[in-house]
N, C-alpha and C positions, 0 to 999 in steps of 0.2 A: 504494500500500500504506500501510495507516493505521498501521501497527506495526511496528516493527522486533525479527523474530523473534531471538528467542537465548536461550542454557539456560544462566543461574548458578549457579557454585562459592557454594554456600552453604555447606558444612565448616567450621563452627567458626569462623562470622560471627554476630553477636549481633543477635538478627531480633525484634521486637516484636508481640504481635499483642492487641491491643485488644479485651474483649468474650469473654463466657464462655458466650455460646449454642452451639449446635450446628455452626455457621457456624465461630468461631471456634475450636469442636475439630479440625474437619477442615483449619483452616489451622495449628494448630500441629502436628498428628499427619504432615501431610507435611511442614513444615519438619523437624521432629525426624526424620525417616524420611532425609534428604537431607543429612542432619550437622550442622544449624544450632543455636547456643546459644539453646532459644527461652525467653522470657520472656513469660508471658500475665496479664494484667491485667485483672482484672473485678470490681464488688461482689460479687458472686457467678456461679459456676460452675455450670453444666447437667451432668447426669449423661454429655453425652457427654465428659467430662474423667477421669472416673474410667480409663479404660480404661488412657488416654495413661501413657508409660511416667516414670520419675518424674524423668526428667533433664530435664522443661521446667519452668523456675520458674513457680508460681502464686502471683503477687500477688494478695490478697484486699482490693482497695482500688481507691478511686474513681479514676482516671488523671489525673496529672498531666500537664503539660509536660515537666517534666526526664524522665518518664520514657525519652522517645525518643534522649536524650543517647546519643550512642555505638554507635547502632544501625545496623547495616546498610538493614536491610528495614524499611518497619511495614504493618503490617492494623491497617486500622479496619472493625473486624466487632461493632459494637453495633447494638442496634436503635434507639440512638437519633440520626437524621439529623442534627439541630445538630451531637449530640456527634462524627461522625464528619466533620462539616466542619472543625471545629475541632481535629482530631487531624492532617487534613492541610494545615491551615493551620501548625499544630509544628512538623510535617516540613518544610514549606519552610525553614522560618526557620535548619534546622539543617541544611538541603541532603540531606535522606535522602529518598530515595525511597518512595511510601504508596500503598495497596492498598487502593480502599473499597467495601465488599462490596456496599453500596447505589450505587453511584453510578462502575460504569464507564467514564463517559464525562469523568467530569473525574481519573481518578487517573493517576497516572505510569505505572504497567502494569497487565496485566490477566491472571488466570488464564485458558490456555487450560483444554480438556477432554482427560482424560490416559488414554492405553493404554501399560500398562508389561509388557515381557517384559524383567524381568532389566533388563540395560545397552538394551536396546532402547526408545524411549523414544518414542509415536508423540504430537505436540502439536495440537489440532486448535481453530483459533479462527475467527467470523466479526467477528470486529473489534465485538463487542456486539452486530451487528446484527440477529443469531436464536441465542440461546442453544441454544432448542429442536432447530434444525437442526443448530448444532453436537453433542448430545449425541446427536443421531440417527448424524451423520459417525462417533461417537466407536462409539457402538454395533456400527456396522459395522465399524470396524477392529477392535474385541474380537473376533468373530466368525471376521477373515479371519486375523488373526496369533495362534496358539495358540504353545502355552507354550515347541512346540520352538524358535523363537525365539530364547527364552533361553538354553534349550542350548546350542543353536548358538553366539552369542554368546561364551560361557564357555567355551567347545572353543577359539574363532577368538583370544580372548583368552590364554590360559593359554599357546596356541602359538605367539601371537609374543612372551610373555613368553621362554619357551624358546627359540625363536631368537634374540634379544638375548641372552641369557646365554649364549650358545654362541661369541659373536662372528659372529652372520649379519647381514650386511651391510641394512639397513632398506630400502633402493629395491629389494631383491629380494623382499620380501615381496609386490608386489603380483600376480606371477605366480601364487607359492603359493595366495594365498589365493583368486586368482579359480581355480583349477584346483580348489581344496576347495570349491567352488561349484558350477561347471562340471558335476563328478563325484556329482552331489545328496546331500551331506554333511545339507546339512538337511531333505530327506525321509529320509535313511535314520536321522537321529535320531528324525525323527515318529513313524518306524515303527518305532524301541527296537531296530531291528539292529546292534546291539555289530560280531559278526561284519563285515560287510561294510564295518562305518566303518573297522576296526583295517585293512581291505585299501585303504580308501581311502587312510587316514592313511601305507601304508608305501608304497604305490605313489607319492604327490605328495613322502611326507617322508623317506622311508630308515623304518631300524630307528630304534628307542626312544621312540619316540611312541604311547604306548597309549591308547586312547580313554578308557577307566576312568582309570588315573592321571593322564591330563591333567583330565578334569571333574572331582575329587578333591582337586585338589591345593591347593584354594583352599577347602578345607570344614572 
């Protein structure tokens, strides 16, 4: 395995990204979506920046060195190759890890291709070796995981919030939750039956567990 898979707490880590084309909007739009303090740096900005919401700083200026001081993450997302060598030749010097959108094969990691339902998070990479087949992989997993997913998700979450605050003991969750499995809790979300989830929910959990207040409670 060329890559050692894992998903970063990005929350209110100061992440870099290099380059105001198109490229570089969609790497700062999911950093900022993931909670990261992003800061994006270019002579100038492509219109796909406008959209982005206004907590990622835009520097309008030629990239320096110091700028990667103190960064978590960096993207080097220019179209200009030297320039993007030399961004992660910076990040060496300052032990940060760099992202170069031309040039996979020599950066520190690598964006897979992403299916998100909610908390559900499906990552999907050939280590560079066919982008196009990864996005083909990726295709198909949008297809086969729809949204109840998420639902599900945010039902399975909110209820062991609720049992933690209850004082329910955590090595007993794993019954519960494979029995709200078990009992097809997330086809009878697909299929928007309220009714028969509230029978599932009181059959595995007792009284006070309501389908509606649990998905709610977090809105």
């Amino acid at each position: 395995m060329k890559y050692y898979p894992i998903f970063l707490d990005v929350r209110q880590k100061s992440c870099l990204v290099v380059g105001g084309g198109a490229v570089g909007a969609r790497k700062a739009a999911t950093l900022e979506k993931c909670g990261a303090k992003v800061k994006a740096v270019s002579g100038r900005f492509s219109a796909g920046f406008d959209g982005l919401k206004t907590s990622i700083c835009l520097e309008k200026k030629k990239y320096e060195k110091k700028d990667i001081k103190g960064m978590f993450l960096v993207f080097a997302a220019t179209n200009n190759h030297d320039l993007n060598q030399q961004i992660k030749k910076d990040a060496l010097e300052f032990n940060v890890l760099c992202n170069i959108a031309d040039a996979p094969g020599i950066s520190d990691f690598i964006l897979p291709s992403i299916v998100e339902r909610g908390d559900l998070v499906l990552a999907v990479s050939t280590s560079g070796s066919s982008p196009a087949m990864a996005k083909k992989i990726r295709q198909e997993l949008d297809r086969r995981f729809g949204p109840e997913y998420a639902g599900f998700l945010q039902l399975m979450g909110n209820i062991r919030e609720k049992l933690l605050s209850s004082g329910h003991a955590p090595f007993e969750h794993k019954l519960i939750f494979n029995a709200l499995i078990e009992k097809g809790t997330l086809e009878l979300i697909e299929a928007n039956d309220e009714i028969k989830i509230n029978r599932v929910l009181r059959d595995v959990l007792g009284k006070g567990y309501d389908y509606q207040d649990l998905v709610s409670s977090k809105e």
